[in-house]
Each structure stands twice: as structure tokens, then as C-alpha cells.
N, C-alpha and C positions, 0 to 999 in steps of 0.2 A: 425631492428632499429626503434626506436620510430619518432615520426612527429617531438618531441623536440630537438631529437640528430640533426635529419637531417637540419631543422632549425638555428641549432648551424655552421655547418658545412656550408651552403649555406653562413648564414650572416657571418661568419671569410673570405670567401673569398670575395664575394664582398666589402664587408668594407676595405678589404685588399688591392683590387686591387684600388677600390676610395683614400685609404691613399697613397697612392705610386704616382698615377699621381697629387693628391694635393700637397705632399714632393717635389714634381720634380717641378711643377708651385714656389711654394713659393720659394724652392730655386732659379732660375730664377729671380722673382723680386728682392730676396735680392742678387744674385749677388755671392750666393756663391755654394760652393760642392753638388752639387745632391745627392749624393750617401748616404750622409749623409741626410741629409732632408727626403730621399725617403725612408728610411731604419727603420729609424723611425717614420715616418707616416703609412708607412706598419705592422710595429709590433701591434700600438697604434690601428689603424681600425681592424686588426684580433682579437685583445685583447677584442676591444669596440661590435666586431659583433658577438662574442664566449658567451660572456656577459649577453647582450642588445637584441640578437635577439629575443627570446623565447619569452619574457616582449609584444612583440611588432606586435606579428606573431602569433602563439600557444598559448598560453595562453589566451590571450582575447577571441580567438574562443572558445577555451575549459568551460572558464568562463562562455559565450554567450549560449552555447551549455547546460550544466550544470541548467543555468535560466531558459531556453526554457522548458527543463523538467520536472524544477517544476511546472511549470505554468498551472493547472489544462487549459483542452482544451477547455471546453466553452468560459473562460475568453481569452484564446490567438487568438479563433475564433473570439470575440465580439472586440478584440482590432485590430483585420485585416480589420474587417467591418470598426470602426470608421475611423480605417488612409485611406482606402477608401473612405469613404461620405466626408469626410474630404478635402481629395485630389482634388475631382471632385468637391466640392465645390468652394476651391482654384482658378481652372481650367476656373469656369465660370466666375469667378470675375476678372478674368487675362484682357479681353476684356476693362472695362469701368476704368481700372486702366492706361493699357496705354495711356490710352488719356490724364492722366498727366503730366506736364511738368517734364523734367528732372531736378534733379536725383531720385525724386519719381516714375516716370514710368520703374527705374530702380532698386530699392531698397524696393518697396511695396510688387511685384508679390513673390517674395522669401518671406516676412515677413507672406505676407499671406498664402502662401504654409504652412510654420512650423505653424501657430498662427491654422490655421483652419484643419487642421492634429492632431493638440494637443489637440484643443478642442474638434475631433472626437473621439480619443482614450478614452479620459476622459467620456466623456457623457456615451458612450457605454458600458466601463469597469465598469460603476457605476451602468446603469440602468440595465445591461445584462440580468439580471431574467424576469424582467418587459418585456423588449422588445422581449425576444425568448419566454415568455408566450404566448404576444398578436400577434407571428408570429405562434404559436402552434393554436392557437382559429381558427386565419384565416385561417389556412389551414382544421381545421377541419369542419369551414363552410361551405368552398366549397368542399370535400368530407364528409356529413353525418355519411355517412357508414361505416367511421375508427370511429367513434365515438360510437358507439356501440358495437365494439370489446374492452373488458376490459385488464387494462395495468397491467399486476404484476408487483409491485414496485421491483428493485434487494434489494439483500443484501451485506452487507460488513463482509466477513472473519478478523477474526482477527487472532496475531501469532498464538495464546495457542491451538484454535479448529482447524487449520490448524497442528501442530505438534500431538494433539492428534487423530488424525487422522479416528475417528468415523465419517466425515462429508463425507465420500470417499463413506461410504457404506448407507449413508443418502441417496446423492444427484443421486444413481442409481436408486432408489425408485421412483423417480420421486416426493417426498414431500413437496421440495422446490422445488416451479413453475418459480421464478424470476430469474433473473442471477446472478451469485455469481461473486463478485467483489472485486480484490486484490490489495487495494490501493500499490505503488511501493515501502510507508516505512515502511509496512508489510514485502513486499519480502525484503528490502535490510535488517530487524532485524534478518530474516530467514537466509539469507546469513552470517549475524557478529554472530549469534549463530552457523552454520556450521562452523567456523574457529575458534571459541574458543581454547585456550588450555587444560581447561576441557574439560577430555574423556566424561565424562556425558553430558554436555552441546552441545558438539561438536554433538552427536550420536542423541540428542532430534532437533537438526538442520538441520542437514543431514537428521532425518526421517520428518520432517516439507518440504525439497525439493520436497522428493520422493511422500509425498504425494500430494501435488501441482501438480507435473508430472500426478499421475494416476486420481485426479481430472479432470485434462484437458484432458484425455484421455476416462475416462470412464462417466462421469456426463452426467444426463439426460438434465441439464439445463446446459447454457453458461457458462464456466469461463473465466472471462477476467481480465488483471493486468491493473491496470489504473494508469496514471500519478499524478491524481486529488492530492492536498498535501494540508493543512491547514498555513497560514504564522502568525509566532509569538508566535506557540507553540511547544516544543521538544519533549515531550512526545508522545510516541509513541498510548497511552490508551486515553489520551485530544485531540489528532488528528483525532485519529476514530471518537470518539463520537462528534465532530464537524463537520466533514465531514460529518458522518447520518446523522446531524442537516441539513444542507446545501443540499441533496439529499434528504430528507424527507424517507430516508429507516428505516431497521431493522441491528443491528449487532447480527452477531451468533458468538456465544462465551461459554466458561468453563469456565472462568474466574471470580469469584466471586466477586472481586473487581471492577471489571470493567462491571457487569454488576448490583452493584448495583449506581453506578457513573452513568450511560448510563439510570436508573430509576428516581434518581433523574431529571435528566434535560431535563425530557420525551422523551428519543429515544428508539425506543419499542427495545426488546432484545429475540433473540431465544438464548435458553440455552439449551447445549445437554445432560448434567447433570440433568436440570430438565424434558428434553422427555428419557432419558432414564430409570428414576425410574415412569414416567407414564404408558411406554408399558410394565413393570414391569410383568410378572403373577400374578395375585392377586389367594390368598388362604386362604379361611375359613373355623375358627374353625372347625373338623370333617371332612376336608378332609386328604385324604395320599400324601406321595409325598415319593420318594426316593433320599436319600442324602448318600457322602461318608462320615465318620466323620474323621477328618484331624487333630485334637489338644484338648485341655483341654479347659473347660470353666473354669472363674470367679467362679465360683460355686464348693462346693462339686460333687461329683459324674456327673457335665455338662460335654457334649464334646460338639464339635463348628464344622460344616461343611458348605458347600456353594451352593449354585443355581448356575444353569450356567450363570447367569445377575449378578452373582456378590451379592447376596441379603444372610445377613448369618442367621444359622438355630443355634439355641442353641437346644440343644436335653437332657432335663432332665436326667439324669439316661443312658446317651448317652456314658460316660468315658469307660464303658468295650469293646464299640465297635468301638473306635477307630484306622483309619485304616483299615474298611473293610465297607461297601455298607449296609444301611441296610433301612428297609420301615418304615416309622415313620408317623403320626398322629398330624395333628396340632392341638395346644391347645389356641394359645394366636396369635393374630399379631398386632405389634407394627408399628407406621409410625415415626420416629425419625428425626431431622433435617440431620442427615449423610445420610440417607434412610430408609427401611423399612427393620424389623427384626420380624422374627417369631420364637416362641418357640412350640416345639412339643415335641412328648413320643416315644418310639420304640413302632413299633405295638404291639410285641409279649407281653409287659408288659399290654397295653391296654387292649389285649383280656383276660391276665388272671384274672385280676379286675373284 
């Protein structure tokens, strides 16, 4: 049973039994039938507490609970500190207030509790960078020696490089040295993509989980989901890239869109699109290489086969051996916006030339 149900159930009875001995009082003073009064008051408070409870009880926590989590935790830390200093400040000023005559020595001490609580919070939640900066200095003053150890900034994952799942077999490499960081409206897109009713969608979602799971299982460097969330924007691609803004990182991403967005408003960007056509094999004119050939080219007489990166081979004169393995000669290499393309000859035609 849910906390809702049970809340429903708690408040019909008591509300039940408070309407029944108010029916029974009220009829009393007026003088007439209990049974009726009481019967009715009992229906009206189980109606009113079946109702009204949830509103009153559950919900507000739930609400309260829900805020909490948005609240990236620097800022909830910094607003803990204010209603502290806050409070203690209250606290001291309690002393030369009651020497007030009354009803001020009775009605200040509270005003100043809320007034200097409010203005802790406020001060705090506004300066928090400034203030956890110059607590960062001083603590590195008086230890030197952290200060000489160098900090790798984290990064921030976003959905597309988490679902396409190359960063799994990145981060055991140990190449990314910082911690990888999975804001929590990264995970919940990953979650409302696993529940789609597109099979396709559903299957790039699910495999977007799984590989979060083997991240956090196998990565050389930390993964961690963090609450931190951006207020006043929905977009899931404007939230990251403010976020980096705010953390001074890098986002790693495939995403083409969002990594030339994340350039524009200078938040630097690791793209695994563009480190995977850098560790490319590079191959020049006059070397061999062995290719399967798989389809026709564009061309008279081309066939089209592939490197194991993915990188395609157009093979001249390549159509009769399509469909079986053959040693080919490169002649041309091309670097295209899609990647990089090479065109070669079958050996065997080379050396009769």
C-alpha cells in the first residue's frame, strides 16, 4: 500500500471519530437527537479525511522531498550555513532585546530569529561561489602541499555518448583522468527513453542503462549521478551546457548539435566522433592493406568494402571481387566531413601494369 492510501485511511478515521463526538456535543446544546447529529458528523469527517488528508500530510513531503532534489548541493549546503550564522546571530541579539519593555521584549526575539535566518540564507545562496572560493584558498594556505597536487576538472556525460556506448571502452583506458558526471536529467531522459513505446527507442534506452551500469562498474575514473539541475530551463542539451558553464568542465558527447551549441558559448567539448576518426589508421599512397569487398560502387566497374573502424575503401576495378577478401593497394586518401575515404586497385592488376 502506498503512504497516500494509508494517509487516506488514517485521516477517514480520525476525522470520523472527531465528527461523531462533535455531532453528539452540538446535538447536546441544541437539545435534540444524538444519533442523528452524530451520524452525520461521522459521515461528513470520514468524507472530509478520505478527501483532504493526502493535500495535508503526503503530499507536501513528497513536494518538499522532490525540491530538495533539485537543489544542486552546493547551493542547499550554502543555504544550511546562512540559516545557521543566521540563527546564532538571532541567538546573540536575544540578550539586549529582552531588556525591552513589553510587548517588544516579546514580539522582537521571534522577528529577529525569521528577519536574520532570511537574511543568512539570502546572503549565502547568492554569494556561495565567492564564499566556498575564499574557504577553498584558505584552506590551501594553511596546507601548501595540496596545492601542488594538480585537480583534473570532471566531465559531464550527456544521453547520446552514454547510449552510444563507445565511452565504456574509453573510460578503461584510463584517458579521461577527471570524473565523469551524470547530471540526474540525463538519467531520468535515459529512463523516459527505456519506457517508450517505440521498440527502437525503447532498445537505444535500455542500452543507454546498461551501459551506465558497466561504466560504474568498470571505469578507470569515478562515475557519479549528481543532483546539480539548472532552474528555468527544460531543455535537456541548454541544461548541460549551463551546467558545464557553472562547473567550469568539459561535456563529452556525439552529438552534433549540441556540440556545436556547447562551442558557441565556450564550453570546451570532448567528441568521440571526432577521437574516433583521429586514432583512425592512417594509410598512404603505395601501401597494401586487405579488404573484404561487400557491394557495388557509384562507379562503373567500383566495389565498396570497409576497415574495421568503419573507414570505407572504394576499390577501382574491385566489382568482380565482390564478396571475397582480396589485397589491394592504395592510391588516393580522401578526409571528408563524414570521415575519411580511401580509394585503392587490387594488387594483382597493379603488378601487371
Amino acid at each position: 500500500m502506498s503512504a497516500e492510501f494509508i494517509s487516506r485511511l488514517v485521516g477517514m478515521v480520525v476525522l470520523a471519530i472527531g465528527g461523531l463526538f462533535l455531532g453528539v456535543h452540538v446535538a447536546e446544546l441544541a437539545g435534540t437527537s444524538s444519533y442523528l447529529y452524530g451520524t452525520t458528523f461521522l459521515l461528513v469527517g470520514a468524507l472530509t479525511g478520505l478527501v483532504v488528508t493526502p493535500y495535508v500530510t503526503v503530499r507536501p513531503l513528497i513536494f518538499l522531498r522532490q525540491q530538495v532534489r533539485r537543489i544542486p548541493i552546493q547551493q542547499l549546503l550554502a543555504g544550511v550555513l546562512g540559516l545557521t550564522v543566521g540563527l546564532i546571530i538571532a541567538a546573540l541579539s536575544v540578550f539586549p532585546i529582552s531588556m525591552l519593555p513589553q510587548p517588544l521584549n516579546q514580539i522582537l526575539p521571534l522577528l529577529a530569529a525569521v528577519l536574520f535566518g532570511y537574511l543568512g540564507v539570502l546572503v549565502m545562496t547568492l554569494r556561495q561561489q565567492e564564499i566556498f572560493n575564499l574557504l577553498v584558498r584558505g584552506r590551501l594556505a594553511m596546507h601548501p602541499a595540496e596545492e601542488e597536487r594538480p585537480r583534473v576538472p570532471p566531465v559531464l556525460l550527456d544521453t547520446s555518448v552514454i547510449i552510444d556506448g563507445r565511452i565504456a571502452d574509453i573510460s578503461r583506458t584510463g584517458f579521461i583522468g577527471g570524473e565523469m558526471l551524470v547530471p540526474r536529467f540525463v538519467l531520468n531522459e535515459l529512463q523516459h527513453i527505456a519506457d517508450s513505446p517505440d521498440t527502437l527507442r525503447r532498445n537505444r534506452g535500455r542500452r543507454g542503462l546498461d551501459m551506465l551500469r558497466r561504466l560504474q562498474e568498470e571505469s578507470v575514473s569515478p562515475v557519479r549521478i549528481v543532483d546539480m539541475d539548472v532552474k528555468g530551463v527544460r531543455e535537456v542539451d541548454d541544461r548541460l551546457v549551463l551546467l558545464a558553464k557553472q562547473l567550469h568542465c568539459a561535456i563529452v558527447t556525439n552529438d552534433y548539435n549540441l556540440n556545436r551549441v556547447a562551442e558557441l558559448q565556450g564550453v570546451p567539448v570532448l567528441n568521440i566522433n571526432e577521437l574516433a576518426n583521429a586514432v583512425r589508421a592512417v594509410y598512404l599512397p603505395g601501401e597494401t592493406l586487405t579488404v573484404h569487398i561487400l557491394q557495388k560502387g557509384k562507379e562503373t566497374d567500383q566495389g565498396v568494402g570497409y576497415l574495421d573502424d568503419g573507414t570505407m575503401v572504394v576499390v577501382e576495378g574491385g566489382q568482380p571481387y565482390i564478396g571475397s577478401e582480396i589485397d589491394l593497394m592504395v592510391t588516393k586518401v580522401l578526409q571528408t566531413a563524414a570521415g575519411r575515404m580511401i580509394f585503392a586497385r587490387p594488387l594483382e592488376s597493379t603488378r601487371q601494369r
